[in-house]
N, C-alpha and C positions, 0 to 999 in steps of 0.2 A: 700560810703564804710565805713564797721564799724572800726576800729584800729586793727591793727596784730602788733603782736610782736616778740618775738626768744624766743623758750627755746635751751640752750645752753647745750648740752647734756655736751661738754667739754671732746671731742672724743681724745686719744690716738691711732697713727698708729701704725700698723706694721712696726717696722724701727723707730718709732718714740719715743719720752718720756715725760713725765709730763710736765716739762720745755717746748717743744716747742707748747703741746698744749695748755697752758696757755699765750703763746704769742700770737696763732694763735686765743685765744677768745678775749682778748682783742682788736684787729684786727678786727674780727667782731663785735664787740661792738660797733667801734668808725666807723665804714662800715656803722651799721645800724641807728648808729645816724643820721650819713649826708644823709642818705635814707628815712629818717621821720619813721623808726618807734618806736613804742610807748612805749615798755619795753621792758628790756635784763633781762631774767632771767635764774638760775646758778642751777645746780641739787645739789644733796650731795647724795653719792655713796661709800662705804665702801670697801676695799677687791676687790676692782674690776677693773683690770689688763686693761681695756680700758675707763674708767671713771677718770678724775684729778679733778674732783671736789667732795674731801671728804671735806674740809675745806671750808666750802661754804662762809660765812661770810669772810674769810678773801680775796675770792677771789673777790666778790662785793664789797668790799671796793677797792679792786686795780683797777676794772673797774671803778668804780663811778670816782675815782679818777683823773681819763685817757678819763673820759669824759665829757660833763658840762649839758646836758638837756635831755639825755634819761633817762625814770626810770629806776632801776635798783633792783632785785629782788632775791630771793629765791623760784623758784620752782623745790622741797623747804625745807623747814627746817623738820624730821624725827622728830618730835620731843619725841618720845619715846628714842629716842638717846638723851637728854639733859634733864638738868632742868630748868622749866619752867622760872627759876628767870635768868636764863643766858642768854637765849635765849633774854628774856625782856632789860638785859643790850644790850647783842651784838647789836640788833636793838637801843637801844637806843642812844647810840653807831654813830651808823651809820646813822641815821637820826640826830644826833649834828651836823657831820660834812658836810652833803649831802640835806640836807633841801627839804622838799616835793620831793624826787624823789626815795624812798627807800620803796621798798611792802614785805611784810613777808609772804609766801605760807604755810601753814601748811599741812602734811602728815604723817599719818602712819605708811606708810614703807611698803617694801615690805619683808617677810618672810628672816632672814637670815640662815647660818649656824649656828648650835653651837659653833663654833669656834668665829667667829663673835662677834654672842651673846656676848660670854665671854669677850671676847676683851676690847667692847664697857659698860663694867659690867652691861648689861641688863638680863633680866629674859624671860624665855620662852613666857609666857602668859603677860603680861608688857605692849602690846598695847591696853590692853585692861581697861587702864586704859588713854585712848587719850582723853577722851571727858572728863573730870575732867582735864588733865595736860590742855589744849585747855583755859580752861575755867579761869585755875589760872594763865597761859600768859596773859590773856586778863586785867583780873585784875591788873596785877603787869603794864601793858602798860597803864592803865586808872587813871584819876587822884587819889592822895593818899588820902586814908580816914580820917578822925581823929583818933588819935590814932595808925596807922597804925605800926606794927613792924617790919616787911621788906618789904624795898623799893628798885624800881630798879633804879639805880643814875646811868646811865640816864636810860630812859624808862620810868618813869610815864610820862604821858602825852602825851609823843611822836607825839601822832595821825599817829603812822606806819599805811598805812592801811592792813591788817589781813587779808588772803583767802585762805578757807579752799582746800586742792587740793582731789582727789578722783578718784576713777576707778571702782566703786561700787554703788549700793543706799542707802548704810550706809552712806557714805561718803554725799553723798548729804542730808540726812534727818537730819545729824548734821548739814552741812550748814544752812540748813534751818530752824530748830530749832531755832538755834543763830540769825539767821537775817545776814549770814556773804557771802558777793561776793564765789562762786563757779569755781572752773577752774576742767574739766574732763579731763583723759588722755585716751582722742580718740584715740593718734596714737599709744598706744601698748596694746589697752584696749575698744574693740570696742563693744562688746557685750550685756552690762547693759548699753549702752549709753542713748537709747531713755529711759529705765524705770527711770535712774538717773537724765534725764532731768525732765520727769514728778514728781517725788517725788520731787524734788527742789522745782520747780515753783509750783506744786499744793500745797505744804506745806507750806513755806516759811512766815515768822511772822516777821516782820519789825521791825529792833533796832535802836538805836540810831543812828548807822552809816549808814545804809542802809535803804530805805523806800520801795524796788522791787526789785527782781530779780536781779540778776548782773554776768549773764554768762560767762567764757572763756572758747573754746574747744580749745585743741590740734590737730593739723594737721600737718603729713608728708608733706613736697613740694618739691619737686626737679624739678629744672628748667635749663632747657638749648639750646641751638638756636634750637634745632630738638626735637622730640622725640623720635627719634633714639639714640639720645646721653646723654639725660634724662635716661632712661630706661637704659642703661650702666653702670649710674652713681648710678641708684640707685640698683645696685647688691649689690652695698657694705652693705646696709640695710638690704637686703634679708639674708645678710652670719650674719649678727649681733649678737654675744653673747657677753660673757663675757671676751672674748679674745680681744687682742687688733684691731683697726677697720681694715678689710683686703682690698685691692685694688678691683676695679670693673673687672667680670670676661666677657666677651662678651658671649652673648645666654646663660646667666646662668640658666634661669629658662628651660631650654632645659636637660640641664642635672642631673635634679631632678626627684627625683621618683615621681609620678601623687600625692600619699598621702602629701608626702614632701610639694608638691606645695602649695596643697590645704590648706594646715595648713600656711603656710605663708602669703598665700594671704588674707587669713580670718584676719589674728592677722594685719595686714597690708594693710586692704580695706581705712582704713581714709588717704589716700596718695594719694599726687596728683601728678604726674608724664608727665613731657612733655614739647614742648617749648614753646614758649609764648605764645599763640592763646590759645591750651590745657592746659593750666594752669589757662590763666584768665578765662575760661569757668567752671574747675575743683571746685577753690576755688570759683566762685558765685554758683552754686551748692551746697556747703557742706553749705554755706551760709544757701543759700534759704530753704533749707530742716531742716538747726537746730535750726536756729532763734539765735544765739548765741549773746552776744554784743560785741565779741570780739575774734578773732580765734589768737594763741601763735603757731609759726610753727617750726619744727622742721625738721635739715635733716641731714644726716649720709653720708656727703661726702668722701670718702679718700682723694683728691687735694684740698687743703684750696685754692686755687686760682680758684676750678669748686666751691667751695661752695660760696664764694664771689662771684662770679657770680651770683647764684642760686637766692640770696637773693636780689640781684642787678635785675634781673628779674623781679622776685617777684613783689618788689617793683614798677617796671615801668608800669607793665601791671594792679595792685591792688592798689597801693597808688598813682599814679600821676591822674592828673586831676580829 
């Protein structure tokens, strides 16, 4: 079996607050260490009323801290939200005090408000300057030149490893370009999947750090003794926006308009859903069909004590033996 990891969306309930879902990651963090798996990684999310992870950096530092051997991650840093030379410290940073277990995800971003914009004093058009900001992180992370005028203290050298994130085949063809590990976001981004797989690996020009290909896909899983009660659990997924996470509704997808559905199930086919049998069946499947070297799973439970579970599952049916 190849390594699964967590991306940790870093869900707010309804009834709930920043504070307690930041306990309740940390919780799974130190869950999925003693679970074996392989990275914990933390979103950054601005403005958004069911997201606590806008302060990425500071929240992997509290993880790392709270744990001793799982890696611990940014997926991931927005970086059109920062500069290059920060970001290079923050990681620097964070790799002094956390030694080889600290990975930097680079992204985009997803389109915000003007208001937003403002906020974060970015510029409309501003992302389109990623593959330059991309390129002078990497720098300010790599050892210092002669002569060199700004330096990131800490940061140069670091050896953070660097991967680029994507939901596009842009996003991949810069991966590949650079020679930099790739992770796609299957589970809310299903559509450019197979062409962004092929632009990766068919392009792909080996650097320093990388000599092949080095896949992560995203994957929904929700797991629980039935799947009857999978399927329950994962209503709360289907209700997902920008609101805070809402409880699971019973025969929710019953109560939708047939368009409703359809548009849900499409933006949310990478989800595996079911009890253990249908799960370990689910995720060999997404396997076999994408060849990935590494699937990051992700799930939107409302009950931190069904979602510890979930991954407690997970893990038994895909990582033991």
């Amino acid at each position: 079996m190849i390594p699964i990891s967590i991306l940790d969306l870093t869900p707010i309930r309804q009834g709930g607050d920043a504070a307690t879902a930041l306990r309740e990651s940390l919780e799974l963090a130190q869950h999925a260490e003693a679970l074996g798996y392989h990275r914990y990684w933390l979103v950054e999310h601005h403005n958004t009323p069911s997201v606590a992870g806008a302060a990425t950096a500071v929240v992997m530092a509290h993880v790392a801290a709270h744990t001793k051997t799982i890696r611990v991650g940014a997926g991931g840093i927005m970086l059109p939200n920062h500069a290059p030379l920060m970001v290079a410290e923050q990681f620097g940073t964070l790799a002094a005090l956390h030694p080889g277990r600290i990975d930097l995800g680079l992204g985009r971003g997803i389109a915000n408000d003007p208001a937003t914009l403002q906020a974060l004093r970015r510029q409309p058009n501003d992302g389109a300057e990623f593959s330059r900001d991309v390129q002078e992180l990497l720098f300010f992370l790599g050892p210092a030149a002669p002569g060199q005028k700004v330096r990131a203290i800490p940061g140069e050298g670091a050896k953070v490893p660097v991967w680029l994130l994507g939901s596009s085949a842009g996003g991949a063809q810069l991966a590949a370009s650079l020679g930099l590990p790739f992770a796609f976001a299957s589970h809310f981004a299903p559509d450019q999947l197979e062409v962004a797989l092929a632009t990766y690996r068919g392009r792909f020009v080996p650097s320093p750090t990388l000599d092949k290909p080095q896949v992560m896909l995203s994957l929904t899983v929700v797991a629980a003794d039935s799947d009857d009660q999978a399927r329950l659990l994962f209503s709360t997924a289907q209700q997902a926006n920008d609101a805070p996470l809402a409880p699971p509704i019973p025969n929710y997808e019953q109560s939708l308009e047939p368009q409703r559905l359809a548009l849900i199930k499409n933006v949310l086919r990478h989800s595996v859903v079911g009890g253990p049998d249908t799960v370990k069946k689910g995720v060999a499947e997404f396997i076999a069909r994408y060849r990935p070297d590494e699937i990051i799973v992700t799930a939107q439970i409302f009950d931190h004590a069904a979602r510890l579970k979930s991954f407690e599952i997970l893990s038994r049916v895909c990582l033991s033996g």
